[in-house]
C-alpha positions as CSV (number, residue, x, y, z in Angstrom):
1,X,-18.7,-40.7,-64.6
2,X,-18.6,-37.0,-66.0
3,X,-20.6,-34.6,-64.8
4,X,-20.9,-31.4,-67.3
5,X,-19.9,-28.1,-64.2
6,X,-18.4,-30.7,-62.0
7,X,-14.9,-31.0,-62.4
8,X,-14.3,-33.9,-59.6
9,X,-11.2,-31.9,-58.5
10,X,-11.7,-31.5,-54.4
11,X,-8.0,-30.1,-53.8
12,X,-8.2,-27.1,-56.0
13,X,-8.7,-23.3,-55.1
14,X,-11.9,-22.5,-53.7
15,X,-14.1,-20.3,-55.8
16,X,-13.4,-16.8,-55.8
17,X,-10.3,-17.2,-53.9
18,X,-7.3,-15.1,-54.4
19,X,-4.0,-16.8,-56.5
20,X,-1.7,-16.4,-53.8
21,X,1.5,-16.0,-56.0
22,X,0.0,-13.1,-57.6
23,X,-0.3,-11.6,-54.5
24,X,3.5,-12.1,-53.6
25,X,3.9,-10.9,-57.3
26,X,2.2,-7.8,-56.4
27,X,3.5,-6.9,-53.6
28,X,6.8,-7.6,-53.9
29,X,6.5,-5.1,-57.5
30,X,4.7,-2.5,-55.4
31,X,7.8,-2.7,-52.6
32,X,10.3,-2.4,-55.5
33,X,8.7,0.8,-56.7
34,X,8.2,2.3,-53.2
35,X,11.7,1.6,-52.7
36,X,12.8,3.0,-56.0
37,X,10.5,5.8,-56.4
38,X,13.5,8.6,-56.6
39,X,15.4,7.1,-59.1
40,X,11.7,6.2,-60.9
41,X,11.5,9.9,-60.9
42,X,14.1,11.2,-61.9
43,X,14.4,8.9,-64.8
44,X,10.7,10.0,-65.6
45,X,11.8,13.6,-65.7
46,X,14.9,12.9,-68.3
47,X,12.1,11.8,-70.5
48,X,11.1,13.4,-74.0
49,X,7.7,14.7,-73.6
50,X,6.5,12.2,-76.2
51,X,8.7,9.2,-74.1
52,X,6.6,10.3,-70.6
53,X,3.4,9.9,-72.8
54,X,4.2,6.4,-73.3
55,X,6.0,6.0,-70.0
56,X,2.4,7.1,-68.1
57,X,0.1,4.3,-70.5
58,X,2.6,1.9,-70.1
59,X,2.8,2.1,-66.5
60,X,-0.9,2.9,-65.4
61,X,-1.5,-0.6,-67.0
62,X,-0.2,-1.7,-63.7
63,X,-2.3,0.5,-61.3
64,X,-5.6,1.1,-63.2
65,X,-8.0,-1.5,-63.7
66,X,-8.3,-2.3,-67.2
67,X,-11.8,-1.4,-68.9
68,X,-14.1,-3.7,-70.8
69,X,-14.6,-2.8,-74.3
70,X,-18.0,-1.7,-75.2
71,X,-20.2,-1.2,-78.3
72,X,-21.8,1.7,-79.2
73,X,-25.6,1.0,-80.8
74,X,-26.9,3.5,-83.3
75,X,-29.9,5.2,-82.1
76,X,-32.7,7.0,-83.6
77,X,-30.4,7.0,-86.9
78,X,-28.5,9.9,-85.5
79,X,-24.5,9.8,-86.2
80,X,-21.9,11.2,-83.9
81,X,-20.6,14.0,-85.3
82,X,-16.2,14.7,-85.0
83,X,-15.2,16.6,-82.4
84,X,-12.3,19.1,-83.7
85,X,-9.8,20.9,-80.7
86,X,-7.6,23.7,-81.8
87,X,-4.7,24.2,-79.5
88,X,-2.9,27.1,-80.1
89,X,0.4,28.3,-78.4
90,X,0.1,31.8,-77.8
């Protein structure tokens, strides 16, 4: 009989057990750019400005842990005002 939180499966991964291919996953990626990290950076540095911009968000996806989203909740009816920056090249 079924038993709702009991899934009757005895020969899966214990609870807050690491998946042990995405462990080989990870370190076999992390030896590749260890390995490669020269040619990493000198493609980095042939890079348009706006091209490393994109380069640095794509690839601190894989060595930042990603954030939850959040909710901002009005308080005391105040709004939040724009913040303006002026950059100016002197």
């Amino acid at each position: 009989m079924f038993t709702k939180g009991i899934s009757g499966n005895k020969n899966g991964r214990p609870v807050n057990s690491k998946n042990k291919v995405n462990q080989e996953i990870r370190a076999k990626f992390q030896l590749l750019i260890e390995n490669n990290f020269e040619q990493i950076e000198n493609d980095f540095k042939s890079l348009q400005p706006n091209e490393r911009v994109r380069f640095y968000l794509d690839f601190s996806r894989f060595v930042l842990p990603t954030l939850k989203s959040t909710e901002i909740i009005e308080t005391n009816n105040k709004f939040f005002e724009p913040i303006t920056i002026n950059i100016n090249d002197e």
